[in-house]
C-alpha positions as CSV (number, residue, x, y, z in Angstrom):
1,X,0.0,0.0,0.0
2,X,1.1,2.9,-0.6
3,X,1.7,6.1,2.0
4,X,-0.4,8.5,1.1
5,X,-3.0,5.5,0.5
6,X,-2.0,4.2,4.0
7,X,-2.7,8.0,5.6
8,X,-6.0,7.9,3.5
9,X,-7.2,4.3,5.0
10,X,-6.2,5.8,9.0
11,X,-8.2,8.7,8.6
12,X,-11.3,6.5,7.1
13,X,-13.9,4.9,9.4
14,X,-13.2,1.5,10.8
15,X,-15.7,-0.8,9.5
16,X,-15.8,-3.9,11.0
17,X,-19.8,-5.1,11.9
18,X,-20.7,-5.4,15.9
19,X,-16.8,-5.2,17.1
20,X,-18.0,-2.4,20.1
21,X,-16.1,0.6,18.4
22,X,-18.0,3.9,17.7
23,X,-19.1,4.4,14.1
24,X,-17.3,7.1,12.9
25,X,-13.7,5.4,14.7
26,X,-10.4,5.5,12.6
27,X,-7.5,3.4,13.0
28,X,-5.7,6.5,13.5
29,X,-8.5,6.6,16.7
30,X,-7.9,3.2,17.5
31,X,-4.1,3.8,17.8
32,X,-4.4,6.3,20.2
33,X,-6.6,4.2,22.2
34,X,-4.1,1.4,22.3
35,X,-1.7,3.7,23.1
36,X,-3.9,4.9,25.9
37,X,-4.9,1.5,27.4
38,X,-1.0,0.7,27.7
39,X,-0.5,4.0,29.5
40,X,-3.4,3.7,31.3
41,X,-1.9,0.1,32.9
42,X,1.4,0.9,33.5
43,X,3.3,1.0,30.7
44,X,6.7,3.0,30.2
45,X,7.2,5.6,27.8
46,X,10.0,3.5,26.2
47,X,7.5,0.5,25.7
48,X,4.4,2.7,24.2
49,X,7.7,3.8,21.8
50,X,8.3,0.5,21.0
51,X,4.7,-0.3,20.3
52,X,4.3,2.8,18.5
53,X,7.1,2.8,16.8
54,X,7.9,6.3,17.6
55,X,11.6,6.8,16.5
56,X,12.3,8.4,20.1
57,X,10.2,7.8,23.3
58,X,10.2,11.7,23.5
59,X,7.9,11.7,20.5
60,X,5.7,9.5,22.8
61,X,5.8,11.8,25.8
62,X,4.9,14.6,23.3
63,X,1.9,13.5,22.5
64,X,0.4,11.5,25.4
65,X,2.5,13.3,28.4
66,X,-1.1,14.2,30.1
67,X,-1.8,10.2,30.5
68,X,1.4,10.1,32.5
69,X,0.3,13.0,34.8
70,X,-1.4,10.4,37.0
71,X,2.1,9.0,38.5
72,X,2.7,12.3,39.7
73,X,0.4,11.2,42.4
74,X,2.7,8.0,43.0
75,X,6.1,9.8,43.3
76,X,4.5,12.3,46.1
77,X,3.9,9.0,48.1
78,X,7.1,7.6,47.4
79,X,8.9,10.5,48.9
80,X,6.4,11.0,51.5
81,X,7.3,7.4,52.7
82,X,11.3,7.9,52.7
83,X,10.6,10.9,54.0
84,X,9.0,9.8,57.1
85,X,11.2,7.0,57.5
86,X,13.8,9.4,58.1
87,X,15.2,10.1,61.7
């Protein structure tokens, strides 16, 4: 397939009868839930790069950086727990 027919087909509803997904999803839609659902369940920046196929896992922070913002919560409680462990 060609590129610009590949970029055409991501952009172009999934159709694929009673599978769940919203009517008007793409693949490029479906990517970004993957991506999401890896996040979402712990997975590192470098492995959603991987998956992705981002050239850099920067790329991948770039564009889902907000899904991350959760572990913010985690390092406060790791540091809290040192912390306090701390004569």
């Amino acid at each position: 397939m060609r590129a610009n027919k590949a970029l055409e087909a991501a952009g172009s509803p999934v159709r694929v009868p009673n599978d769940g997904t919203p009517q008007d999803a793409t693949l490029h839609d479906l990517r970004h839930f993957y991506a999401s659902v890896l996040i979402k369940n712990g997975a590192t920046p470098k492995q959603v790069q991987k998956r992705l196929g981002h050239a850099r896992p920067s790329i991948t922070l770039d564009v889902y950086t907000r899904l991350f913002d959760s572990d913010i919560d985690v390092t406060a409680d790791i540091i809290e727990a040192a912390l306090g462990q701390v004569p």
